[in-house]
C-alpha positions in Angstrom: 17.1 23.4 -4.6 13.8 25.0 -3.4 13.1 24.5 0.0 9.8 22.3 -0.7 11.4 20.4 -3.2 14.1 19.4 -0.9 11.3 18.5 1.8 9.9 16.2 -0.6 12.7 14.5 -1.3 13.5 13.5 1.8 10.4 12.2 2.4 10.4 7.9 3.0 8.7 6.3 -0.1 5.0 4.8 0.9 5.2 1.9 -1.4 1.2 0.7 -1.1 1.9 -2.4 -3.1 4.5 -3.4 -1.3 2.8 -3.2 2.3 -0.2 -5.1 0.6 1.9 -8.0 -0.2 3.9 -7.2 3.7 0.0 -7.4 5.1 -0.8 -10.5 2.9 2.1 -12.7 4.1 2.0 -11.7 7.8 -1.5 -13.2 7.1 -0.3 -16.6 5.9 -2.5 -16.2 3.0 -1.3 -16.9 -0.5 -1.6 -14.8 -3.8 -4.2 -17.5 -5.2 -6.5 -17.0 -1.9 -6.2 -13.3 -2.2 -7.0 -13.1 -6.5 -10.0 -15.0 -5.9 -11.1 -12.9 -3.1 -10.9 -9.9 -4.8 -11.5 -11.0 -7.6 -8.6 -10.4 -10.6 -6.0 -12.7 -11.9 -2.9 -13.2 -10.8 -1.1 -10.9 -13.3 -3.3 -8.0 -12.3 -2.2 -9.2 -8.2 1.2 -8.7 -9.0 0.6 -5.8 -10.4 -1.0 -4.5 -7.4 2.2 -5.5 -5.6 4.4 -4.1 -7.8 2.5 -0.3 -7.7 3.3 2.7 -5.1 -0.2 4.0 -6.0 -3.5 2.5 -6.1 -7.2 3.4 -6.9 -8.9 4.0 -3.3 -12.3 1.8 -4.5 -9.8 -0.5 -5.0 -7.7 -0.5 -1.7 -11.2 0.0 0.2 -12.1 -3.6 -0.5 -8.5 -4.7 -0.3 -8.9 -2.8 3.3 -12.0 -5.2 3.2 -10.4 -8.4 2.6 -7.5 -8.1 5.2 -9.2 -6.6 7.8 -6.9 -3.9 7.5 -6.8 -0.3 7.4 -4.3 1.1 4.8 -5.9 4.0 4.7 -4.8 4.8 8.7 -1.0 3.4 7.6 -0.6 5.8 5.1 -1.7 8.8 7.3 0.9 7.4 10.1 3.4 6.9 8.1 2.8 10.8 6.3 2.9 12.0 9.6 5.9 10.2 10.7 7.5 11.7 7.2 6.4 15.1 8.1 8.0 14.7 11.7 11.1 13.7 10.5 12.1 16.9 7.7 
């Protein structure tokens, strides 16, 4: 295996869905608060969940709406990835 294929691989997943939903709970806000906030329907929420990607319009205003920055989570944890190879 090529050395910079074998760096990516060993590189922790950054699952953006996933954390949005971590950040939402920690929150003590529901799914219905957050859909109508944004706004989308519920299907499209869990599909937001359920993604390791997302459209950075998108996650701005998510950023927005929890008064968090996933923009500064996903540069730690790159950098943490990159420390650890």
């Amino acid at each position: 295996m090529p050395y910079q294929q074998h760096k990516l691989s060993m590189k922790k997943e950054i699952h953006i869905g996933k954390k949005i939903k971590e950040v939402l709970k920690s929150q003590g806000r529901t799914a219905t608060w957050f859909s109508q906030e944004l706004p989308c329907d519920r299907s499209n929420l869990y599909h937001i969940f359920n993604n390791d990607s997302i459209n950075t319009r998108q996650l701005l205003r998510i950023s927005d709406i929890l008064n968090y920055d996933f923009f500064l989570w996903i540069s730690e944890e790159s950098k943490m990835n990159d420390e650890n190879i």
